[in-house]
C-alpha positions in Angstrom: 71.5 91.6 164.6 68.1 90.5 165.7 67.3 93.9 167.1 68.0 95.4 163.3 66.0 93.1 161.7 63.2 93.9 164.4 64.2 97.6 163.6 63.0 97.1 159.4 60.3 94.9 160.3 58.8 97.8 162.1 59.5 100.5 159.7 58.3 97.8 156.8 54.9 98.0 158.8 55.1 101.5 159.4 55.5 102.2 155.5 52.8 100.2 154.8 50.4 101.9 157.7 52.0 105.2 156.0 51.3 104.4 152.6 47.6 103.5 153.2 46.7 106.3 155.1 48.3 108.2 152.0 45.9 106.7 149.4 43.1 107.1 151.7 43.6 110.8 151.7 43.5 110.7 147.6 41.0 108.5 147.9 38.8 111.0 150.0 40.1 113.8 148.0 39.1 111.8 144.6 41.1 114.7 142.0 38.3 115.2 139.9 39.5 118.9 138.8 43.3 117.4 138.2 44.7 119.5 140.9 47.0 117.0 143.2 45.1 118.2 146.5 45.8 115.1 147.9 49.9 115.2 147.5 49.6 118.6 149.0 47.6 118.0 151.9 49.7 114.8 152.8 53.1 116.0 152.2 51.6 118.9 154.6 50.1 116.8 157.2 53.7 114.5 156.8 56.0 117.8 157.5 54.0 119.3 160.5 54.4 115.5 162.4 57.8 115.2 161.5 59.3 118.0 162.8 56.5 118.0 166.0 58.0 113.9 166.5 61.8 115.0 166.0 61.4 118.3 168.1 58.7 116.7 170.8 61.3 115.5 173.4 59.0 113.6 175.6 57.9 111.9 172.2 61.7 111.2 171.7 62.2 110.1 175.2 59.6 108.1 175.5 59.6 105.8 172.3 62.0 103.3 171.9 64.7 103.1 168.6 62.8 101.1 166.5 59.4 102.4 167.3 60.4 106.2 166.6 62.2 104.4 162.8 58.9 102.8 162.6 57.1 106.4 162.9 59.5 108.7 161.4 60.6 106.6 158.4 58.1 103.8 158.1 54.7 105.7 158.6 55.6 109.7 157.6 58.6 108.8 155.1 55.3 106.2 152.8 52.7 108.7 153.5 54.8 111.7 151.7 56.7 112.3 148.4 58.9 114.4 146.8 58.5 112.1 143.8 54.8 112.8 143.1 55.0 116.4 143.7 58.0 116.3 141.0 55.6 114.2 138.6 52.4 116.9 139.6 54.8 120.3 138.5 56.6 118.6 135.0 52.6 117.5 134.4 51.3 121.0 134.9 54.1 122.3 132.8 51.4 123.3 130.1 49.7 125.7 132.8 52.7 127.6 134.0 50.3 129.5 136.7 49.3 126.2 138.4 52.4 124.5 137.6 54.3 127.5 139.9 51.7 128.0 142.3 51.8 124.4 143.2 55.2 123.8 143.1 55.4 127.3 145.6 52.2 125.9 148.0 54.3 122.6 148.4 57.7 123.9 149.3 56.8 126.8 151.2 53.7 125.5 153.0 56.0 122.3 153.9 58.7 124.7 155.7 55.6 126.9 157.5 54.3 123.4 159.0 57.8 122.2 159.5 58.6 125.3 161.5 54.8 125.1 163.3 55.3 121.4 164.2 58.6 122.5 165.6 56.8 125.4 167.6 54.2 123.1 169.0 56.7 120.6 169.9 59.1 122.8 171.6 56.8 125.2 173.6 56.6 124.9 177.1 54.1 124.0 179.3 53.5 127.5 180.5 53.1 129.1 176.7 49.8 127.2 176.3 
């Protein structure tokens, strides 16, 4: 029992470290020209480290349970969203070219990153 609460304390603190970086990005970013850069970039930057953390097996090895929850789920799960990008499209709606095109850059740049953090991860010593 004590280790599962110590388990969601660490994502809790995770989430938050996640969700901060997050708003630092859009804060950087500051949208003046509508576009949600910021969602993009993140939810990029969030699906190249997940799939290099869950692929990288020394990463794996190395960290213990509730330290790989805190990073997976606490830190990368708060610093992207599914929801926002959902929000970004259905706002757009009334510019079907941007509305597509962003929809397109999120989903199909998330799988390229997700399949080049997996590549990183997984390449042997003797590939570099």
């Amino acid at each position: 029992m004590k280790q599962a609460l110590s388990r969601y304390a660490m994502v809790g603190i995770g989430g938050m470290i996640g969700a901060v970086g997050r708003y630092g990005i859009s804060l950087m970013l500051s949208e003046t020209t509508g576009f949600p850069y910021a969602t993009l970039l993140t939810n990029w930057i969030g699906c190249f480290l997940l799939s290099f953390i869950l692929h990288h097996h020394v990463i794996k090895r190395t960290l213990s349970p509730d330290l790989f929850a805190a990073l997976t789920i606490g830190v990368i799960g708060s610093f992207t969203t599914f929801s926002t990008v959902a929000v970004d499209v259905v706002l757009w709606f009334t510019h079907p070219f941007v509305s597509v095109s962003y929809g397109l850059l999120t989903i199909f740049g998330c799988l390229l990153l997700s399949f080049c953090g997996f590549k990183v991860a997984t390449r042997k010593l003797g590939d570099l």
